[in-house]
C-alpha positions as CSV (number, residue, x, y, z in Angstrom):
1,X,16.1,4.9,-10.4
2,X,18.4,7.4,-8.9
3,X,20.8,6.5,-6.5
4,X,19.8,9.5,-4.9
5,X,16.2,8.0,-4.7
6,X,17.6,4.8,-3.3
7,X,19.1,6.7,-0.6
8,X,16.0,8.4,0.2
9,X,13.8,5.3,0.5
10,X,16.5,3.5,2.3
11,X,16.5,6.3,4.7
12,X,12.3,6.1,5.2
13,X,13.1,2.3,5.9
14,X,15.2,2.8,8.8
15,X,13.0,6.0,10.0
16,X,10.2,3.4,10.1
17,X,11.6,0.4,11.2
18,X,12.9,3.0,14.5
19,X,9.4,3.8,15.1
20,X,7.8,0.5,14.6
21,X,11.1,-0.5,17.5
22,X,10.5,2.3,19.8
23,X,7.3,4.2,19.5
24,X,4.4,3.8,22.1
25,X,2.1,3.5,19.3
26,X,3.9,0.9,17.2
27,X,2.1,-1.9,16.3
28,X,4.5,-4.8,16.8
29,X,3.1,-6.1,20.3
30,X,5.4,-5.5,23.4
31,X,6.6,-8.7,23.7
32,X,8.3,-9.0,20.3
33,X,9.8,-5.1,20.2
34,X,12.8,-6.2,22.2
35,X,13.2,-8.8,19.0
36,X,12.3,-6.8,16.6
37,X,15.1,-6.0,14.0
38,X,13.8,-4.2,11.6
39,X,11.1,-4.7,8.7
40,X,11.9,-7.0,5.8
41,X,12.1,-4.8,2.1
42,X,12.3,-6.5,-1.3
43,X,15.2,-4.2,-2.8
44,X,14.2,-0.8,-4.5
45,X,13.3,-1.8,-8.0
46,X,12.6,1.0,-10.9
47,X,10.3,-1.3,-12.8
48,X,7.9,-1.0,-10.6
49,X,7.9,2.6,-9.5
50,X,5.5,3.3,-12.8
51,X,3.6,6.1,-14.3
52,X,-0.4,5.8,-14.4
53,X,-2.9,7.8,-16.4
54,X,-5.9,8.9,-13.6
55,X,-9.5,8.3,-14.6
56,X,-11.5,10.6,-12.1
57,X,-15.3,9.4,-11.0
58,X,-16.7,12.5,-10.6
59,X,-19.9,10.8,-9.2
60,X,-17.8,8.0,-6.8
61,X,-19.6,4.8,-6.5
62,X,-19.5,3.6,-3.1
63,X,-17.7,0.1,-2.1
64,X,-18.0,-2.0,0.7
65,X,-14.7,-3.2,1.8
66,X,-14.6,-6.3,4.4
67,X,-11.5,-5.9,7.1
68,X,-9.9,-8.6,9.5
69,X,-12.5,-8.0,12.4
70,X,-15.3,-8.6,10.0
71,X,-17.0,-5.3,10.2
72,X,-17.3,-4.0,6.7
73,X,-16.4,0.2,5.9
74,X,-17.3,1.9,3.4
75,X,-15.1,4.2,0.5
76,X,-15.7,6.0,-2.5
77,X,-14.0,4.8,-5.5
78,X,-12.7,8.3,-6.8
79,X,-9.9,7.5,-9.3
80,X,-9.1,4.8,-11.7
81,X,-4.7,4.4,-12.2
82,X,-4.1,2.4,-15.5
83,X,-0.6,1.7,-15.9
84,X,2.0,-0.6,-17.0
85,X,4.3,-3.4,-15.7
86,X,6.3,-6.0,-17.7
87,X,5.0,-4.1,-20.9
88,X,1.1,-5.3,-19.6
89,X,-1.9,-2.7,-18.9
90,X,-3.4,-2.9,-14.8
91,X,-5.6,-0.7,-13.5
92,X,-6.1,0.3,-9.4
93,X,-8.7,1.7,-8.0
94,X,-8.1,4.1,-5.5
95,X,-10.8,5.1,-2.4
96,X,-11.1,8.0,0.2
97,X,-13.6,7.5,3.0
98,X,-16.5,10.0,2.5
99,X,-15.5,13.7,3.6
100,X,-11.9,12.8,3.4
101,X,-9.3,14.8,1.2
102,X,-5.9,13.4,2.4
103,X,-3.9,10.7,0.5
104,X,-5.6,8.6,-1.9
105,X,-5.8,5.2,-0.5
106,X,-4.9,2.1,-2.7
107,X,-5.1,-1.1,-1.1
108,X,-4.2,-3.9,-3.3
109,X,-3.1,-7.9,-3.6
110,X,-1.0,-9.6,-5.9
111,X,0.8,-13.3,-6.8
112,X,3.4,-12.1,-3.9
113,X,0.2,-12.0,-1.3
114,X,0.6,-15.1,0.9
115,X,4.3,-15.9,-0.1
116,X,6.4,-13.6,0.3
117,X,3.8,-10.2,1.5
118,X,1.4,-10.7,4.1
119,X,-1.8,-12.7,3.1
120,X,-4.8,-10.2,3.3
121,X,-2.5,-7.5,1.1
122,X,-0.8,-4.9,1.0
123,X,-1.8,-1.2,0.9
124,X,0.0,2.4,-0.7
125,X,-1.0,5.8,0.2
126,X,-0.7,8.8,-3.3
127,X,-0.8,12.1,-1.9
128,X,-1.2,14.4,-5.3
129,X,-0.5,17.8,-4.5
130,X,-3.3,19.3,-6.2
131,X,-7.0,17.6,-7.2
132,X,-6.4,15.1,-9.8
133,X,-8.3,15.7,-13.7
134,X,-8.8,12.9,-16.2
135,X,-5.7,12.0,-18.0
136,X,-3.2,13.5,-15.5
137,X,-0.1,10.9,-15.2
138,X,0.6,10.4,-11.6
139,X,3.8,8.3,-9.8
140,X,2.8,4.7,-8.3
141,X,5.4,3.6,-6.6
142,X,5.1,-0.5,-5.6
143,X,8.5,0.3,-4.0
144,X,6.1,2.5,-1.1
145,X,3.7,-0.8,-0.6
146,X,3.6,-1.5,2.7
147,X,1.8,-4.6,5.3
148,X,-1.2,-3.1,7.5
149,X,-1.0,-2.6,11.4
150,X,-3.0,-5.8,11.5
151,X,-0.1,-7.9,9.9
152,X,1.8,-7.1,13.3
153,X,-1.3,-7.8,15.7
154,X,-4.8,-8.5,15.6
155,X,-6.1,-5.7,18.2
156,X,-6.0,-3.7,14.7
157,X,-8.7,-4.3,12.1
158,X,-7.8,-3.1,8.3
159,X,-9.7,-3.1,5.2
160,X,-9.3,-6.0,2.8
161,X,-8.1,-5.0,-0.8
162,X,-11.2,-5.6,-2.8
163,X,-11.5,-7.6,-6.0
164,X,-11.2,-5.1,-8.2
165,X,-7.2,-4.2,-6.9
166,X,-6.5,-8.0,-7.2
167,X,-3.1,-7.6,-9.5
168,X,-2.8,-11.2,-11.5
169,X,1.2,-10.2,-11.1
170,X,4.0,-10.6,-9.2
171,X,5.3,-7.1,-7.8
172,X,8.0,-8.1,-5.9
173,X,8.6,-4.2,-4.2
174,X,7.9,-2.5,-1.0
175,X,7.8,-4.3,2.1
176,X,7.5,-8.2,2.7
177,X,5.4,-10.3,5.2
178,X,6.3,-9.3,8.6
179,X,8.1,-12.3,10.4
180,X,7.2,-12.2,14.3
181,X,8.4,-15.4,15.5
């Protein structure tokens, strides 16, 4: 990893943890902004910033995702990411809601969820800058893995990572549970 991408990410750390202090539409509650000191990174790490191979689903199945108020939404499962870590194969699933064509939405959980990340998961967003094709090798970067709004308050309700993006590893990268004691 390049210093110069260690910079970068360091400087999208402090540009978000400025927003998440100051911003009207932040989601750490009022009452803990004043407290608030910044969000909690594991260190930028190269393993897991790791080419994948995209499978496309030209016909996406659809999948029922629950979320923390209970009311289930629904995605298409559009692309398969196989990839490596620690010299293993894992695969992700990644979803758009129906008529959507921004980012590629990859929610996922791993042996960090409940330790050391927050306990319903964590999400990354992959913005390809054309429409993927089978076999195109894209960037997942685990060091861009970040908590959902509800990890900060419960007045937000986010998806649950299904099954299927369950990682059985550790991927100690991106950020860690949000602490607002």
């Amino acid at each position: 990893m390049s210093e110069d991408y260690a910079d970068e990410l360091r400087a999208n750390r402090r540009e978000k943890d400025e927003f998440f202090a100051d911003h009207p539409q932040s989601p750490i509650p009022p009452e803990h902004r004043d407290d608030f000191d910044g969000l909690d990174y594991f260190p930028p790490d190269p393993d897991y910033r790791v080419e994948a191979t995209v499978t496309v689903h030209d016909d996406p199945d659809p999948v029922e995702m629950e979320t923390t108020a209970s009311n289930p939404v629904r995605y298409l499962r559009i692309v398969t990411f196989a990839f490596e870590v620690n010299d293993e194969e894992h695969t992700l699933a990644g979803y758009r809601q129906e008529g959507d064509d921004g980012a590629i939405f990859v929610p996922f959980r791993d042996k960090t969820t409940g330790q050391q990340t927050y306990h319903q998961g964590r999400y990354m967003e992959l913005a390809p800058e054309r429409d993927l094709d089978d076999g195109d090798s894209v960037t997942v970067d685990f060091n861009l893995a970040y908590s959902p709004f509800c990890a900060y308050s419960e007045t937000f309700s986010c998806p649950l990572p299904p099954e299927e993006n369950w990682l059985e590893i550790v991927v100690p990268a991106g950020e860690r549970a949000p602490d607002l004691e």
